[in-house]
C-alpha positions, 0 to 999 in steps of 0.5 A, spaced: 500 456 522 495 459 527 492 466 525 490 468 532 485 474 533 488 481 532 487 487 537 482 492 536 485 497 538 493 500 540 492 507 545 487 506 548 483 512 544 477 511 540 477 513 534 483 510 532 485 510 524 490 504 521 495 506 516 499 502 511 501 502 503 502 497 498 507 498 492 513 501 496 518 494 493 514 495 485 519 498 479 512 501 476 505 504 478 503 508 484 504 507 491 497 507 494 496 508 502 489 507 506 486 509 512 482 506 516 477 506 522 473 499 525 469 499 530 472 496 536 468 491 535 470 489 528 471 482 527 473 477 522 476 471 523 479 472 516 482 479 517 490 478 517 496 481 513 494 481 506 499 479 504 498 473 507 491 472 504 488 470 497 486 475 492 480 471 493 480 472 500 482 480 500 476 482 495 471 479 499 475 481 505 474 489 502 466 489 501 466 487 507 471 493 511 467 498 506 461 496 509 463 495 516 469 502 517 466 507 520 470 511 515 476 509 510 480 512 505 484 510 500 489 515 496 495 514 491 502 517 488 504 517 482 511 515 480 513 522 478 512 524 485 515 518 487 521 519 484 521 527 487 520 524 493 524 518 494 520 512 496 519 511 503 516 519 503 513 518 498 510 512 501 509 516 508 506 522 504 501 517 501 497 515 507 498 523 509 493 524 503 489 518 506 488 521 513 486 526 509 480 523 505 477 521 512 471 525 514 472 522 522 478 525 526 482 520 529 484 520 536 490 516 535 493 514 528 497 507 528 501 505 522 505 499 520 512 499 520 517 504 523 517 511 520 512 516 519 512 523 519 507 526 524 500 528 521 497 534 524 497 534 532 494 527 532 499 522 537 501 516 533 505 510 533 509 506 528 508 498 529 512 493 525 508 487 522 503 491 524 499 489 519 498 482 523 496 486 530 491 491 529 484 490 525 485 497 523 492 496 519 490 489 517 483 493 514 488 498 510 493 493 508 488 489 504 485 497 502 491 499 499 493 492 497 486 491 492 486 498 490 493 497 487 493 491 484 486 493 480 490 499 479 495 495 475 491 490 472 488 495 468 493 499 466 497 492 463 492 492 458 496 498 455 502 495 456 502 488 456 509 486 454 511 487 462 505 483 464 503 487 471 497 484 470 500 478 473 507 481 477 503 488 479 511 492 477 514 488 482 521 486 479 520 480 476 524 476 471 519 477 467 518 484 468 526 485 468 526 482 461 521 487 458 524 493 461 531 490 458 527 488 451 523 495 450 525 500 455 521 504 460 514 506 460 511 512 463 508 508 469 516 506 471 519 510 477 526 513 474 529 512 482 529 505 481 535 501 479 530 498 474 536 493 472 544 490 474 549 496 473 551 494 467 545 495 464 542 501 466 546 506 462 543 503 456 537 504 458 535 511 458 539 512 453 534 509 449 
């Protein structure tokens, strides 16, 4: 497959911030959100969605943004608030916290997918597979990516019946199984339909 070139920047207005999260599908763990300003020149032949880069190819790929970004953010939320929220919030309420934590103020904000809720009074668009277009929404994409899944893999080792370390609390068979075996844990977002129907019941009874 051919990975062309990804676009610098969308509007047209500098500084422009990139936006996306990681975590949105997982049955357990955070969300986590990263805001992102490249210079318009900013280039890497390796910078892509990050779902479709090596984990290898991400951690290296994030030295590099954090030395290179203009400014960069990356926030989480907590399956409890999660849970008050609803996912797709939540999620959106997430990169808010990013926008945040940027010390530049963007001109124009760019967000992979297609919802969002306003920030402030900065203009902004929703782009889907974003993540594949614009170097900015890449960058937060690996950001938020990396940071969730390191996330994760310490907390595994708390819990390692469930084996985020490898699924990340996303709904494996594996991780499906131990909910099933052991229950739920703290980390697990109440929201979500951990198991069939048939099942579920049961599950929070225990």
């Amino acid at each position: 497959m051919i990975h062309h070139p990804l676009a610098a920047n969308h509007s047209g207005k500098y500084p422009e911030a990139g936006c996306d999260e990681a975590g949105r599908g997982c049955l357990a763990g955070p969300v986590f959100a990263a805001a992102v300003i490249l210079p318009n020149d900013f280039k890497h032949e390796d910078l892509n969605d990050s779902k479709q880069l090596t984990e290898r190819q991400r951690k290296h790929l994030r030295t590099i943004i954090e030395q290179e970004a203009l400014a960069f953010t990356v926030a989480k939320m907590d399956p409890t608030e999660i849970d008050t929220y609803n996912i797709l919030w939540a999620s959106i309420r997430t990169m808010h916290r990013a926008l945040d934590g940027l010390h530049l103020r963007p001109q124009h904000i760019i967000v992979d997918g297609n919802k969002f809720m306003p920030y402030q009074d900065i203009p902004f668009d929703c782009i889907v597979k974003g993540d594949g277009r614009y170097t900015s929404i890449a960058a937060a994409s690996i950001l938020a990516k990396t940071y969730r899944d390191e996330f994760m893999e310490v907390l595994a080792q708390d819990f390692p019946a469930y084996q985020w370390h490898k699924n990340k609390g996303y709904p494996t068979a594996v991780h499906r199984l131990a909910i099933a075996q052991h229950g739920i844990t703290p980390h697990h977002r109440l929201s979500f339909r951990l198991l069939p129907e048939d099942n579920q019941l049961s599950l929070f009874e225990k």
